[in-house]
N, C-alpha and C positions, 0 to 999 in steps of 0.2 A: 337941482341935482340930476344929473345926467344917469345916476347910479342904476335907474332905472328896472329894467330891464336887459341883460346882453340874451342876443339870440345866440343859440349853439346850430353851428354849421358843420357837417361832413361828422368824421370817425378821427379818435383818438388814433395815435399809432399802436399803445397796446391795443385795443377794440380791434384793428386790422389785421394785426400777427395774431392776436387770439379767433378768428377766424378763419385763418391761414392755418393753422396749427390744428385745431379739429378736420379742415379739411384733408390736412395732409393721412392723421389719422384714420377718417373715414376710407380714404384710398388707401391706406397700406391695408386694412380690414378687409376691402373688399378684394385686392389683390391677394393675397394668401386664402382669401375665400376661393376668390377664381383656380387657381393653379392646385387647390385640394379635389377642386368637382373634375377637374380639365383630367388629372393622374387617375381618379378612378373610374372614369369615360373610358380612357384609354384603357385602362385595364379590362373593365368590362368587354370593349369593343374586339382587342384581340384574345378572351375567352371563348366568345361568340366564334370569332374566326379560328381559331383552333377546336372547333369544336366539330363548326362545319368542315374544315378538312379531314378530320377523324372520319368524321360521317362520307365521307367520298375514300378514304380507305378501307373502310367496311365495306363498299360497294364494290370498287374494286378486287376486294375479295371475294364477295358472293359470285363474282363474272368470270374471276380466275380461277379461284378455288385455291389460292396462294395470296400472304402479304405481302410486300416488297422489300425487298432484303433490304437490308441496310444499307449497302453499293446501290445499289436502286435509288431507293430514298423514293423523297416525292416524287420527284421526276419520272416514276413509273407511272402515274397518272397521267402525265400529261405526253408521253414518247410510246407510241405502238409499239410491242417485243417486235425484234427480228425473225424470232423465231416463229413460221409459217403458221406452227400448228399454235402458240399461245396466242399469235396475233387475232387468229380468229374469234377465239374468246373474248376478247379485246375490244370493250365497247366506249370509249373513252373519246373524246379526254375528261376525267374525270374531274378536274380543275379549274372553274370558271375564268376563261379571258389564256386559258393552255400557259399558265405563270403558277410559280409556287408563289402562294401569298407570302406575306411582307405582315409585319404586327406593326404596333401605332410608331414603334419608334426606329422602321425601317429595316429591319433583320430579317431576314425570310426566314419562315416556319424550318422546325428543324423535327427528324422523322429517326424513330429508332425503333427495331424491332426486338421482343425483349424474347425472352429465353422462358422455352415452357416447359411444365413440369408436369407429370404426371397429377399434382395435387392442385395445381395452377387454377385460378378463378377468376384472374383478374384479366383484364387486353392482352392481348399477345403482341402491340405495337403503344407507343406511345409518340404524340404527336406534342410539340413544346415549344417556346418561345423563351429567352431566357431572361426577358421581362425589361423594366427600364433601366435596369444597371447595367441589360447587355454581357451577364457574366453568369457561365454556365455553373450550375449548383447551390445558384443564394436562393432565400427565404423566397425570392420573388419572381420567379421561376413559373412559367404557368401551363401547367399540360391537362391534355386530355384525362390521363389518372390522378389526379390532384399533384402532392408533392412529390420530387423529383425518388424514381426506387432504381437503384442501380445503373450505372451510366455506364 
């Protein structure tokens, strides 16, 4: 009787596809894993950078003794006044690389100077980014004052 013994060779085709199928698994896992760390990277990284431009318009104010007006914007940091007698106060450029920075998803920092009040406690400027949807006013909006106060 030959009935023997049969040796078994290789992998069943289910055995393959069920192998196949966890793997595929395992990479979708780790891909939505990825792309969760990568969004909050990025958010982090342009807080940081809006935090440090904050910090170079505070400076710019201690030099001037004025914030930049809104027509100004960033670009007062990085552009000498014409004006003979501000230039001199003018210790700048206060902008690393004389560029308005850029956040993670390529929009340059965006500069607004806010309106004071006699009762007023908070910045007199806010410096913002309007985050990864790129769209001024949503939930994800990221400024120097936390959420977005009067635009």
């Amino acid at each position: 009787m030959q009935h023997a013994e049969t040796r078994r060779k290789g992998f069943t085709l289910i055995e393959v596809l069920l192998v196949v199928a966890i793997l595929v698994v395992l990479v979708g896992v780790g891909v939505v894993g990825y792309s969760k760390i990568k969004e909050g990277a990025d958010i982090d990284t342009t807080k940081i950078l809006v935090g440090q431009t904050a910090d170079a318009v505070k400076l710019y104010h201690i030099q001037m003794n004025k914030y930049p007006t809104n027509e100004e914007g960033l670009q007062a940091l990085i552009t000498k006044p014409a004006d003979t007698k501000e230039a001199e106060k003018w210790r700048g450029p206060y902008l690393e690389n004389e560029v308005i920075p850029v956040d993670r998803w390529n929009n340059e920092l965006k500069y607004q100077r806010l309106e004071s009040t006699a009762d007023s406690t908070g910045p007199a400027f806010r410096v913002f980014s309007y985050g990864p949807d790129g769209q001024e006013g949503t939930d994800d909006d990221i400024s120097n004052i936390g959420k977005k106060t009067g635009a």
